[in-house]
gemmi code that builds the backbone of each chain (N, CA, C; Angstrom):
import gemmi

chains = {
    "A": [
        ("UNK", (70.472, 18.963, -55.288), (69.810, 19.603, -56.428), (69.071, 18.586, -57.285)),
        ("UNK", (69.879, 17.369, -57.941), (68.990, 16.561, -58.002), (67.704, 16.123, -57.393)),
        ("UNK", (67.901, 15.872, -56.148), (66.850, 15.547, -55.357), (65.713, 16.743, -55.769)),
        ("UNK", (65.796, 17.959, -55.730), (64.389, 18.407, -56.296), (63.847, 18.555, -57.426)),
        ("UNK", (64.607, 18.210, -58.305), (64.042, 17.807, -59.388), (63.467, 16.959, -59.589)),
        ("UNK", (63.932, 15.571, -59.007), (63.395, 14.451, -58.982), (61.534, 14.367, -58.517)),
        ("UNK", (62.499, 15.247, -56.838), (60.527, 15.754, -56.835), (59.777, 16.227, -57.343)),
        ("UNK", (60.196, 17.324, -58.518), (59.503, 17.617, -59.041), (58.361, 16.782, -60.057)),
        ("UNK", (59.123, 16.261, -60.901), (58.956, 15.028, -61.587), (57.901, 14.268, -60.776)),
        ("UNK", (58.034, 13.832, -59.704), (56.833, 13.025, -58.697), (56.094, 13.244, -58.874)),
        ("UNK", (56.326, 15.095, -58.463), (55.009, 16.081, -58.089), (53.662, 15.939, -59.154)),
        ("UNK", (54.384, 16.217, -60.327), (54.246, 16.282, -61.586), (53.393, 14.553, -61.847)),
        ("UNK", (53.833, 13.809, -61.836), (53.100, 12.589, -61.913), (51.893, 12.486, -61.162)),
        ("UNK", (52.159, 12.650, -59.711), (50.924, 12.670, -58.942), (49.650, 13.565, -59.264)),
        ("UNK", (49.839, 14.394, -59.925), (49.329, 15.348, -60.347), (48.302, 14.742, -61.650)),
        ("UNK", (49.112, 14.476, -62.503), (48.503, 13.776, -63.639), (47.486, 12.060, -63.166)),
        ("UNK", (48.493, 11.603, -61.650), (47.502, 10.559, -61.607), (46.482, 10.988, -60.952)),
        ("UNK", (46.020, 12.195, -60.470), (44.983, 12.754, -59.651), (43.904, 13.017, -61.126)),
        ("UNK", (44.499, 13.517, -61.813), (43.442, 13.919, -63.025), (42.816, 12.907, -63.778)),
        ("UNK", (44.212, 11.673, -64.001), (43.126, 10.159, -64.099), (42.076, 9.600, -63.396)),
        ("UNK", (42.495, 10.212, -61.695), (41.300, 9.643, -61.194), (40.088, 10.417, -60.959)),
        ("UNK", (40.064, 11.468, -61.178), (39.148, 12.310, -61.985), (37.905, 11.386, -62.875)),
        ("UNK", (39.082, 11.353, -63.966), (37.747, 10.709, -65.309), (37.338, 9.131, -64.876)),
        ("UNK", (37.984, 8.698, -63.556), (37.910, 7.160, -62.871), (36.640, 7.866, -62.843)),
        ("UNK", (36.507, 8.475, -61.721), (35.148, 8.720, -60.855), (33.853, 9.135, -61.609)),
        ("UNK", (34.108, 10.616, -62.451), (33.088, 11.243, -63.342), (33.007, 10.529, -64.644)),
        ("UNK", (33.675, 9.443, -65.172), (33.593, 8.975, -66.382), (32.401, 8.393, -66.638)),
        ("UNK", (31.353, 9.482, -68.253), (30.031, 8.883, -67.851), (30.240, 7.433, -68.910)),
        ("UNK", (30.738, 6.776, -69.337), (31.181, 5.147, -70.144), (31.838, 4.522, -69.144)),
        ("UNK", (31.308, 3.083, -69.198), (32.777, 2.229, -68.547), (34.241, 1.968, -69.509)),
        ("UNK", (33.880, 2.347, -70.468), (35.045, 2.706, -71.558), (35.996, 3.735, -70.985)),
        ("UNK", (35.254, 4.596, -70.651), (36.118, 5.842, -70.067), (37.352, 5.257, -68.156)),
        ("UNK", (36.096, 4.411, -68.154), (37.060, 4.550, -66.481), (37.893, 3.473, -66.861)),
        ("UNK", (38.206, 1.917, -68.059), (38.736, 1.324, -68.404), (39.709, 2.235, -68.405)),
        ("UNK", (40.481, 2.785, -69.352), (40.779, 3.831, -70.387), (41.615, 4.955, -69.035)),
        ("UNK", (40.983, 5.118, -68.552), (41.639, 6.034, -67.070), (42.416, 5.246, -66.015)),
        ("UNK", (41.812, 3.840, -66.013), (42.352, 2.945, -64.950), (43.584, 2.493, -65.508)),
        ("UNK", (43.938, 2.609, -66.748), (44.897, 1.793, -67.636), (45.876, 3.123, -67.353)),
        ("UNK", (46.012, 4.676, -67.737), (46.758, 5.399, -67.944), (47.127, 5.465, -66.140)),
        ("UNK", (46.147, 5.187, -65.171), (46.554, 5.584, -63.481), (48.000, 4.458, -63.401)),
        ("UNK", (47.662, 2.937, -64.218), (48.809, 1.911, -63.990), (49.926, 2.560, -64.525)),
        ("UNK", (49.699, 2.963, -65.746), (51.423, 3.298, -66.299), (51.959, 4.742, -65.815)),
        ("UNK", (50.907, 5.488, -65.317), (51.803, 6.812, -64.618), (52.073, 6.239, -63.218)),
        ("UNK", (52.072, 4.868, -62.474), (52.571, 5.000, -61.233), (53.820, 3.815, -61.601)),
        ("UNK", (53.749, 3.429, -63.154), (54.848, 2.884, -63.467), (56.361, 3.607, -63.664)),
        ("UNK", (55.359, 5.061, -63.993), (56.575, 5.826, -64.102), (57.121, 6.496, -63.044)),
        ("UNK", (55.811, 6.670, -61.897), (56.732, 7.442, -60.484), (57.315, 5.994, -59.714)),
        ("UNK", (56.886, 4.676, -59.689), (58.392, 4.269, -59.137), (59.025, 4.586, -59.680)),
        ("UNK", (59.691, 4.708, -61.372), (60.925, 4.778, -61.657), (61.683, 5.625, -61.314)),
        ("UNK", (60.712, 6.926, -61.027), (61.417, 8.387, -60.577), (61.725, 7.835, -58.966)),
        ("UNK", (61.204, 6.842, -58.895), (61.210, 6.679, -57.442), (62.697, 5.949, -56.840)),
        ("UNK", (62.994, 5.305, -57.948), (64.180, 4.180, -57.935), (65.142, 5.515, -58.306)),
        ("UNK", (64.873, 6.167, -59.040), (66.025, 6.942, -58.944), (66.224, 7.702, -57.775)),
        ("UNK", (64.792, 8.365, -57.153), (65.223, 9.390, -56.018), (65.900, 8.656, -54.866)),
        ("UNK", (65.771, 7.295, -54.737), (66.415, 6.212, -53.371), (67.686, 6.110, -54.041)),
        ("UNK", (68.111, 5.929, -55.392), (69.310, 5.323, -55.741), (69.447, 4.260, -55.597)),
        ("UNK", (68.643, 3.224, -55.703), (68.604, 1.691, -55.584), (67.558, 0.999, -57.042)),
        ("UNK", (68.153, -0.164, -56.962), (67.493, -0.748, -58.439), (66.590, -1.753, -57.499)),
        ("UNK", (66.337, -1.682, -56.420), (65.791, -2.899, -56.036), (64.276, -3.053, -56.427)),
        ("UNK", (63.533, -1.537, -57.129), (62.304, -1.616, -57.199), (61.862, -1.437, -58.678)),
        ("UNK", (62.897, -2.002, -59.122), (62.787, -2.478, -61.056), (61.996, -3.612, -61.140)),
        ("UNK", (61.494, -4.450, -60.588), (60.709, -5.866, -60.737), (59.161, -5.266, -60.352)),
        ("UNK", (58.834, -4.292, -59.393), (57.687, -3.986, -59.270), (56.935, -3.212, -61.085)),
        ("UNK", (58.517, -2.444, -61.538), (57.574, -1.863, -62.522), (57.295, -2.692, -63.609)),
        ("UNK", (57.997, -4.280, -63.910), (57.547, -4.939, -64.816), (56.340, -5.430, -64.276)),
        ("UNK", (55.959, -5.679, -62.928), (54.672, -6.544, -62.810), (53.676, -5.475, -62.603)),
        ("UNK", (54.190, -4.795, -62.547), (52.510, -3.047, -62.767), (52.291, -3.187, -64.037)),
        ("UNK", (53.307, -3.133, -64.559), (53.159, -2.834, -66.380), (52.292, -4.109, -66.495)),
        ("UNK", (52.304, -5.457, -66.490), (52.274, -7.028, -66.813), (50.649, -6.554, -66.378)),
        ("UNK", (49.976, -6.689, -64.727), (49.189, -5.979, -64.052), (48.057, -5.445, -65.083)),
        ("UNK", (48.605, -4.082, -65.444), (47.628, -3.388, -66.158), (47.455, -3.746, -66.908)),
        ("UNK", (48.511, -4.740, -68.150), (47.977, -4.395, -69.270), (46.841, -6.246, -69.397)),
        ("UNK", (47.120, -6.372, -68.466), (45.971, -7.810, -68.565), (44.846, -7.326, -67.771)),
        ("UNK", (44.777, -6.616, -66.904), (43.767, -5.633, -66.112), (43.113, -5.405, -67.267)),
        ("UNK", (43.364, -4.435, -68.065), (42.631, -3.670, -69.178), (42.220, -4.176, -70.090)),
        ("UNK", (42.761, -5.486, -70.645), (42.281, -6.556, -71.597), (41.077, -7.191, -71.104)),
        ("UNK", (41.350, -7.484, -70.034), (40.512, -8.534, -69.307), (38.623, -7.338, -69.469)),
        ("UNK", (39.494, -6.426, -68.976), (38.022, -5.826, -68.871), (37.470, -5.143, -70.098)),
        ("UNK", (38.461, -4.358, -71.517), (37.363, -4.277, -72.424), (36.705, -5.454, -72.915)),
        ("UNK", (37.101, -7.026, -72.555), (36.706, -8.221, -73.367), (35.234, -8.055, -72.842)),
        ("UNK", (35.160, -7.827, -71.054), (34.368, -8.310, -70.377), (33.082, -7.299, -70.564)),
        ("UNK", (33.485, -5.816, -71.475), (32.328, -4.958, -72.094), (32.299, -5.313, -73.120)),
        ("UNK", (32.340, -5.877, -74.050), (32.630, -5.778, -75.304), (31.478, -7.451, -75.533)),
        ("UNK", (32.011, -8.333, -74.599), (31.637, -9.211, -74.815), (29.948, -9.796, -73.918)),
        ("UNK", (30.491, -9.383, -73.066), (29.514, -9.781, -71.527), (30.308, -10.675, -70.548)),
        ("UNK", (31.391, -11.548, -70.922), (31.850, -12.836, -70.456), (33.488, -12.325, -70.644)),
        ("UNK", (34.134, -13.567, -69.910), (35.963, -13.028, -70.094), (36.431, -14.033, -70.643)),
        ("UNK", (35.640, -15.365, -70.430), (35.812, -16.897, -70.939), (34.707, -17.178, -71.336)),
        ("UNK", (34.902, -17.791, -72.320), (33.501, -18.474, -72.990), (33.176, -19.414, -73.335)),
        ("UNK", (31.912, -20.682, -73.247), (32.282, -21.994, -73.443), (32.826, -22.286, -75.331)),
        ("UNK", (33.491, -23.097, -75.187), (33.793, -23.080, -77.056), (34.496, -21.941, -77.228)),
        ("UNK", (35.186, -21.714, -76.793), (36.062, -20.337, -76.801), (37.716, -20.947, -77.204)),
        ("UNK", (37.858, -21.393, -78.426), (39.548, -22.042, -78.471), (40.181, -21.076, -79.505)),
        ("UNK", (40.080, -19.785, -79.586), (40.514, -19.008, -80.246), (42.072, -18.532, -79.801)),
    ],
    "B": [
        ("UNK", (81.602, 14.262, -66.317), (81.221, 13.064, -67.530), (80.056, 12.844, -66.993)),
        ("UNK", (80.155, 11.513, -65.449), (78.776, 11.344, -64.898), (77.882, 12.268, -64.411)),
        ("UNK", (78.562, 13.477, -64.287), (77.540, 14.341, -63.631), (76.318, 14.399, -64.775)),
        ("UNK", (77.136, 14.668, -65.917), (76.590, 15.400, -67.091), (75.191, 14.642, -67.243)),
        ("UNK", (75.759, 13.564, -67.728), (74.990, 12.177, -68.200), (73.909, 12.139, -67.009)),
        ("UNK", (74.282, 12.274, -65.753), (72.850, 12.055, -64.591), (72.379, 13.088, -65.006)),
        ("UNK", (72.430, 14.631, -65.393), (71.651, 15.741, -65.415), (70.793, 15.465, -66.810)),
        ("UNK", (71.572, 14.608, -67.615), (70.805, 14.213, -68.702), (69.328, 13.078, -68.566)),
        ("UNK", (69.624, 12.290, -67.554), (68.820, 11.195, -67.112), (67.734, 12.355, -66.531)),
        ("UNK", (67.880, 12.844, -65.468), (66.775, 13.662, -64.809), (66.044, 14.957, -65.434)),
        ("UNK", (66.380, 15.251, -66.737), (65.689, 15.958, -67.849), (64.880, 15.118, -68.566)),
        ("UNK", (65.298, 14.052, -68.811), (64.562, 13.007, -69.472), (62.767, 12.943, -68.520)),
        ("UNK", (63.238, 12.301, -67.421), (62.392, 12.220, -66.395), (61.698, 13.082, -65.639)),
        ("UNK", (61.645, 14.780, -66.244), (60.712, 15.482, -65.758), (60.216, 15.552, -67.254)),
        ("UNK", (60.781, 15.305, -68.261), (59.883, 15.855, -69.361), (58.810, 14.515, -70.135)),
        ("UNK", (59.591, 13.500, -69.148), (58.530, 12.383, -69.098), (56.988, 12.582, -68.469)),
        ("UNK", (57.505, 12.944, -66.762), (56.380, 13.658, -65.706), (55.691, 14.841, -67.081)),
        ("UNK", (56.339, 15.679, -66.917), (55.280, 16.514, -68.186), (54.638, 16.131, -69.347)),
        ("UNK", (55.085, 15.028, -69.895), (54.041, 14.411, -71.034), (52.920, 13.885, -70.348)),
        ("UNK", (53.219, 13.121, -69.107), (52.425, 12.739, -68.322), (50.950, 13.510, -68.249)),
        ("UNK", (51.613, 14.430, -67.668), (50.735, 15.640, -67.121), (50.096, 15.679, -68.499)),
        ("UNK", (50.348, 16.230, -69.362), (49.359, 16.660, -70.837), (48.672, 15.492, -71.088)),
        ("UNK", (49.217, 14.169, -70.789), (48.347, 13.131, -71.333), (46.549, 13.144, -70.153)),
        ("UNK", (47.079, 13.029, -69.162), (46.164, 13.635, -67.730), (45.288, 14.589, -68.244)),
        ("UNK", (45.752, 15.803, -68.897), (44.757, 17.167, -69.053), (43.828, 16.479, -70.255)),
        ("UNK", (44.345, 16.238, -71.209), (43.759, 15.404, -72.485), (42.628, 14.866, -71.964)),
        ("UNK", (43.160, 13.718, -71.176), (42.167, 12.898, -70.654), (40.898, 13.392, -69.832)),
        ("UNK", (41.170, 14.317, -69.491), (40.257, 14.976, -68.518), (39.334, 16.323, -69.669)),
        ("UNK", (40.003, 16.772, -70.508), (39.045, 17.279, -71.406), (38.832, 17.628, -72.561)),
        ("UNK", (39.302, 16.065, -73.440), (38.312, 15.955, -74.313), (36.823, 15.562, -74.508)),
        ("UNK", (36.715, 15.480, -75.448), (34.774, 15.168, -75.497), (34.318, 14.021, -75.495)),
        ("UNK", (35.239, 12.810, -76.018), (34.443, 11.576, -76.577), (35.926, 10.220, -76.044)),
        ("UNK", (35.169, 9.165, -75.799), (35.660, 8.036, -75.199), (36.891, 7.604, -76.314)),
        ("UNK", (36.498, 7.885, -77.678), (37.669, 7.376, -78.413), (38.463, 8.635, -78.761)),
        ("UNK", (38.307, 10.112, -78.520), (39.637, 11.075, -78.443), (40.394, 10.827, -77.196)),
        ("UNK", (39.573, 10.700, -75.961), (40.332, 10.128, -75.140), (41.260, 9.177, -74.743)),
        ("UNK", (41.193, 8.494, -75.889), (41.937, 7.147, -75.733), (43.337, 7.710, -76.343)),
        ("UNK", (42.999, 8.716, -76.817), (44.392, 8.961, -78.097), (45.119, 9.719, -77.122)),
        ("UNK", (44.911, 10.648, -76.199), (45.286, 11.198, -75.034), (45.743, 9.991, -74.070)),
        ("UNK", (45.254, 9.212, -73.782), (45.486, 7.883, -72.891), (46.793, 7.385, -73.472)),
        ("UNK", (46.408, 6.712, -74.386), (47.189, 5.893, -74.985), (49.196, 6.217, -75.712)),
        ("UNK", (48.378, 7.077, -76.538), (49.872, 7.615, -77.112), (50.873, 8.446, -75.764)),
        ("UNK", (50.068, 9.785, -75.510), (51.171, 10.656, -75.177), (51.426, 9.975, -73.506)),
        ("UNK", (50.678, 9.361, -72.749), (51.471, 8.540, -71.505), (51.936, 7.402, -72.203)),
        ("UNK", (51.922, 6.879, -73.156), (53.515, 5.778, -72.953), (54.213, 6.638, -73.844)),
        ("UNK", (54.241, 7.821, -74.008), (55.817, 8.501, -74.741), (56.228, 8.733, -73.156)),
        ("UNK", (55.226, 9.792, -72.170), (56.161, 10.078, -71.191), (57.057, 8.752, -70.166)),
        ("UNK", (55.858, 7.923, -70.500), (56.412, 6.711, -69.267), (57.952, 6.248, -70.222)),
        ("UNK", (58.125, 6.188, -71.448), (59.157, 5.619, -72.115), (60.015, 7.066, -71.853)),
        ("UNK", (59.767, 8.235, -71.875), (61.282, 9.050, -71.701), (61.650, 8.982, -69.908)),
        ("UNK", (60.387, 8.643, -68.554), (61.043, 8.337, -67.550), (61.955, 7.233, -67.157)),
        ("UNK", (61.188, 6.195, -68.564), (62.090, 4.756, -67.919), (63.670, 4.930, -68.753)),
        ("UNK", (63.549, 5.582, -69.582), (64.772, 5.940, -70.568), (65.469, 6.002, -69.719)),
        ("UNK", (65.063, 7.586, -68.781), (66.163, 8.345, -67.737), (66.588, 7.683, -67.017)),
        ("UNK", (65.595, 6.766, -66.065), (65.723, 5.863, -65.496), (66.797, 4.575, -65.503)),
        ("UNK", (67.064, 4.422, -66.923), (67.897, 3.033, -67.710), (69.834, 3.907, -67.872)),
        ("UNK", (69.403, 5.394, -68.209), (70.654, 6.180, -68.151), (71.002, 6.425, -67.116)),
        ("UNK", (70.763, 6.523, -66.065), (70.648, 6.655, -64.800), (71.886, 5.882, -64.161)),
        ("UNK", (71.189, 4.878, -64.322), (71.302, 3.677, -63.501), (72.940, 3.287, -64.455)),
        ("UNK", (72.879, 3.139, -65.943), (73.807, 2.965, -66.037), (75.441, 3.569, -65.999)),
        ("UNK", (74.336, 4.943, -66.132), (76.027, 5.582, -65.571), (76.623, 5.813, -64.260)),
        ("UNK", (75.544, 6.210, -63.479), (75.615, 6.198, -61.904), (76.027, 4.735, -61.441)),
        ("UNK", (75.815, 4.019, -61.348), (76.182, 2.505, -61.106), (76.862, 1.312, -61.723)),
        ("UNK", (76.887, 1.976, -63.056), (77.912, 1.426, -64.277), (76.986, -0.333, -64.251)),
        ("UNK", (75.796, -0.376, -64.055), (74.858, -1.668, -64.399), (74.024, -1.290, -65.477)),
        ("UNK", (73.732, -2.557, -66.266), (72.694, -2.244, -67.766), (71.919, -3.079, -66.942)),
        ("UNK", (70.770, -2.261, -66.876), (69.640, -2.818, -66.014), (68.683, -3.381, -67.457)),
        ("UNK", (69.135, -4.648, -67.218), (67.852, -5.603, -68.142), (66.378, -5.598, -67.606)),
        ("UNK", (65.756, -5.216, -66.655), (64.822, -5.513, -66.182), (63.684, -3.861, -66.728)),
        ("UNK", (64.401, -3.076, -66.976), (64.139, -1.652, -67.055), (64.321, -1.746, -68.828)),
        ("UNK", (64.612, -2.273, -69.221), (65.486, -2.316, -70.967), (63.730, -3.596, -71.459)),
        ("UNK", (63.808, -4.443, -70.455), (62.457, -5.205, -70.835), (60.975, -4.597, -70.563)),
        ("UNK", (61.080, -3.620, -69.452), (59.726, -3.187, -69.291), (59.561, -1.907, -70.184)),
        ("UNK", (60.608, -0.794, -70.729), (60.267, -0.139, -71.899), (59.809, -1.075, -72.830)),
        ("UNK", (60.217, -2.012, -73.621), (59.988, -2.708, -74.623), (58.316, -3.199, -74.134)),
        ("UNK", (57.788, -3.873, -72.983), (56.559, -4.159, -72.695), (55.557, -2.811, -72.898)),
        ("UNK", (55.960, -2.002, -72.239), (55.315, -0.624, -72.380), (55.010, -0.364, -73.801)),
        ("UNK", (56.020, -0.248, -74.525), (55.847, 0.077, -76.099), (54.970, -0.736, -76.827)),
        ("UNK", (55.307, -2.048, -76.467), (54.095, -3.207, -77.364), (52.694, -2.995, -76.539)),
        ("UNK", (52.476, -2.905, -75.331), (51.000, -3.349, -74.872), (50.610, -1.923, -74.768)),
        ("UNK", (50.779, -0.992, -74.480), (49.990, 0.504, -74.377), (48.872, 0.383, -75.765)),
        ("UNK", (49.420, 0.432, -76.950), (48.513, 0.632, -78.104), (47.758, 0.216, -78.399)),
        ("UNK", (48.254, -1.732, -77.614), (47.369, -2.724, -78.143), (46.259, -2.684, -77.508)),
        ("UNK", (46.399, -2.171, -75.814), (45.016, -1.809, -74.777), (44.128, -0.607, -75.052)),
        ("UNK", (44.458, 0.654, -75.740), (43.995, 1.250, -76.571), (43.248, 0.386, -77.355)),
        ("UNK", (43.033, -0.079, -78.493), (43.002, -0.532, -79.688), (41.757, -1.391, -78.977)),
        ("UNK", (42.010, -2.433, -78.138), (41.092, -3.197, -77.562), (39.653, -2.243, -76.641)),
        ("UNK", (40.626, -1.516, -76.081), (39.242, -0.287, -75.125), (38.434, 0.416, -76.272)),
        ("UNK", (38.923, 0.710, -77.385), (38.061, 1.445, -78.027), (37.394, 0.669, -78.744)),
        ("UNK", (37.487, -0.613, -79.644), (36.647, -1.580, -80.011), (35.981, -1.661, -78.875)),
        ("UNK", (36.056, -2.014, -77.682), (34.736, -2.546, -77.062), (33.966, -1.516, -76.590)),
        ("UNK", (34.799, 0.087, -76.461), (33.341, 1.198, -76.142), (32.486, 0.974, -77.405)),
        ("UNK", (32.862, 0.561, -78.935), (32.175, 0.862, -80.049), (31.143, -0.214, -79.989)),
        ("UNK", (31.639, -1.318, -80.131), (30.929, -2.514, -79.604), (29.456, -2.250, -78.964)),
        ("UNK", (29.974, -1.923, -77.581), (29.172, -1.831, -76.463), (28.177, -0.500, -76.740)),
        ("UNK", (28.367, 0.624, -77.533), (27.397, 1.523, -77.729), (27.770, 2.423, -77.251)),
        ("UNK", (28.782, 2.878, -77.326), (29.137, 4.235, -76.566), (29.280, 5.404, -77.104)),
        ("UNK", (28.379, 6.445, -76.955), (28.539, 6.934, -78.660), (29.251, 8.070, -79.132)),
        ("UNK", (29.162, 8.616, -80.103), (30.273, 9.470, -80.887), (30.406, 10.261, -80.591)),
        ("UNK", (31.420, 11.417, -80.452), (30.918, 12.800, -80.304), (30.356, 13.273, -81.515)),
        ("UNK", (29.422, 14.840, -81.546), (29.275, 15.478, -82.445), (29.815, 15.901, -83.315)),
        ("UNK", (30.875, 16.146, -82.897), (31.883, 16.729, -84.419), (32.840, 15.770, -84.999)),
        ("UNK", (32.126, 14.587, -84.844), (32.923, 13.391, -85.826), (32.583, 13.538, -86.781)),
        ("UNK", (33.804, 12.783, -87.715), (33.020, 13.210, -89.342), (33.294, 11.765, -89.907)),
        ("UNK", (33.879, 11.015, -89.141), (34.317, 9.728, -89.868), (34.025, 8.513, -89.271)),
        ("UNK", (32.780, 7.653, -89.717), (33.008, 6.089, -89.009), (33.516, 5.268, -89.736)),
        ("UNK", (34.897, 4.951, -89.710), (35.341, 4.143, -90.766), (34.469, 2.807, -90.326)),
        ("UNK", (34.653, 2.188, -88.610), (34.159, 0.947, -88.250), (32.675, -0.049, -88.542)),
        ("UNK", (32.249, 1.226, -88.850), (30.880, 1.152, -89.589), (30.730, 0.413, -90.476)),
        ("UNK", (31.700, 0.903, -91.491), (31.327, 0.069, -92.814), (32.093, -1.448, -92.806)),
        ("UNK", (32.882, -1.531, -92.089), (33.467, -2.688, -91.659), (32.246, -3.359, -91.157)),
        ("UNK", (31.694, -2.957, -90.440), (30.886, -3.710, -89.650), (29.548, -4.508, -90.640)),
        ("UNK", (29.353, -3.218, -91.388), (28.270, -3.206, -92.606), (28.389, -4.614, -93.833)),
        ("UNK", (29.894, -4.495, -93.910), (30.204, -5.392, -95.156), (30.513, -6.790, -94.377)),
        ("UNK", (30.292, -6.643, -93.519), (30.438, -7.981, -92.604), (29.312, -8.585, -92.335)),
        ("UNK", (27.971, -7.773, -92.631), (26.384, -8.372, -92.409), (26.035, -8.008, -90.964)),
        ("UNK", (27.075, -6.984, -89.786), (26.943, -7.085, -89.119), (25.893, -5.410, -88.656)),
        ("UNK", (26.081, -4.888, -87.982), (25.000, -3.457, -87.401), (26.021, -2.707, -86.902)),
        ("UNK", (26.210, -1.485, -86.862), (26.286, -1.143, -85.738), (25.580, -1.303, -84.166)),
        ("UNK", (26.002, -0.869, -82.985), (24.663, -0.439, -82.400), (24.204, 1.101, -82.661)),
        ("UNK", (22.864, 0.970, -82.143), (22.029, 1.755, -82.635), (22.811, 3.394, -81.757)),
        ("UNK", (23.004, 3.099, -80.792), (22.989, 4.136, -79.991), (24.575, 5.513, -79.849)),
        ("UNK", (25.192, 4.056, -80.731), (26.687, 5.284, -81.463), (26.000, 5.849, -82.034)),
        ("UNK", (25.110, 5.847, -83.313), (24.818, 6.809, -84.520), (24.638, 8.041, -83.990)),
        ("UNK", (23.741, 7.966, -82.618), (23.005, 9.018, -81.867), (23.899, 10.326, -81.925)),
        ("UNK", (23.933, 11.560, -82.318), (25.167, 12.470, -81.792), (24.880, 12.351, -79.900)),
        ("UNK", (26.019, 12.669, -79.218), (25.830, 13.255, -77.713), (24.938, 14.554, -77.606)),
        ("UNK", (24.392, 14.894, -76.477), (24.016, 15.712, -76.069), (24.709, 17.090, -75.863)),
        ("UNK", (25.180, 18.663, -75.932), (26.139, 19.305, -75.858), (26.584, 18.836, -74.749)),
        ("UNK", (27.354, 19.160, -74.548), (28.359, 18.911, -72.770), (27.861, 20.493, -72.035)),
        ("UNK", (27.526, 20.062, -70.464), (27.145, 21.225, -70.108), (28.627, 22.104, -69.955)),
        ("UNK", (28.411, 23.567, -69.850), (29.661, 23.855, -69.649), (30.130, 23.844, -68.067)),
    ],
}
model = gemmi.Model(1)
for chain_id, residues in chains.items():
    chain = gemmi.Chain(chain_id)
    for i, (resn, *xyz) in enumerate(residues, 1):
        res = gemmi.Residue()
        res.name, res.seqid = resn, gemmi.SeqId(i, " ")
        for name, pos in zip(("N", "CA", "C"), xyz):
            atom = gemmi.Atom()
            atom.name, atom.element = name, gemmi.Element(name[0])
            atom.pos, atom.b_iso = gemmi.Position(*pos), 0.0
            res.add_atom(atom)
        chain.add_residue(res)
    model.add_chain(chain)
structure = gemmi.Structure()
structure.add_model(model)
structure.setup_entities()
């Protein structure tokens, strides 16, 4: 019984990451597909976890810190790189 | 006892999946790059923080381990979600991406103003309607 709940929960994620990749594709800003690419990392942060639970093993707790780590320098990296033109800059000791 | 407590973990974790999901619909239809972000940003790291919750209850009652590794990536989740928000929407503003129509407020504007700096030109613009 657990077990389908659990799937459900999956189901349910996959679902939501299908609709992120939605606004990936049709997003008319690169703001927008930033912004979509960032929410696709943390909803597949959350189906491993559903995932670690549906196996019953902790062995895949280190993947969700380096997805999380992943995205959120993914997403930095790239509003700098709209925002700015560049990701590094010369004279840049800020 | 443990049963209870696991049925408690796996409520957590579909109503995580379901914030999910609303954060997803949000994202998919609102009007403008910075309502979207508020859809992005807030309501997926509430759901991702009530799956990893379940996830952290889970584990500790089913296995009687306090998973530090799951206890550190909620805490990462909570600090960097807002702050990547915060950064994506400065640089759509930045970059010219522009408002929707039924905004009524540029606070960033006048920031920008009393700074000697401009907007760009092409936020002021309203959008075009959205076709339906």
């Amino acid at each position: 019984m657990t077990t389908v709940f659990l799937s459900i929960a999956l189901a349910v994620l996959a679902l939501a990451v299908l609709g992120c990749a939605y606004r990936l594709i049709v997003g008319p800003s690169r703001s927008d597909r930033i912004a979509a690419l960032d929410t696709i990392g943390i909803n597949l942060l959350a189906m491993i976890a559903v995932f670690c639970m549906l196996l019953d093993t902790q062995a895949l707790t280190e993947i969700i810190l380096v997805i999380g780590i992943l995205t959120f320098i993914g997403t930095t990296v790239m509003a700098r790189y709209i925002e700015r033109g560049s990701v590094i800059e010369d004279g840049d000791d800020r | 006892m443990a049963t209870i407590v696991e049925w408690i973990a796996i409520v957590l974790a579909l109503a995580g999946a379901v914030f999910c999901a609303i954060s997803a619909f949000g994202l998919i239809r609102l009007p403008d790059v910075y309502l979207r972000s508020h859809a992005a940003t807030k309501s997926a790291a509430l759901g991702v923080l009530f799956v990893l919750v379940g996830a952290f209850v889970y584990f500790w009652v089913v296995d009687g381990d306090v998973n530090i590794k799951l206890l550190l990536a909620i805490v990462f989740v909570f600090l960097t979600s807002p702050v990547a928000g915060h950064l994506n929407g400065r640089a759509a503003y930045r970059s010219g991406v522009k408002l929707w129509k039924g905004s009524v407020r540029d606070d960033f504007k006048e920031v920008l103003e009393k700074k000697g700096a401009t907007a760009p030109k092409s936020v002021q613009q309203p959008e075009p309607p959205r076709k339906p």
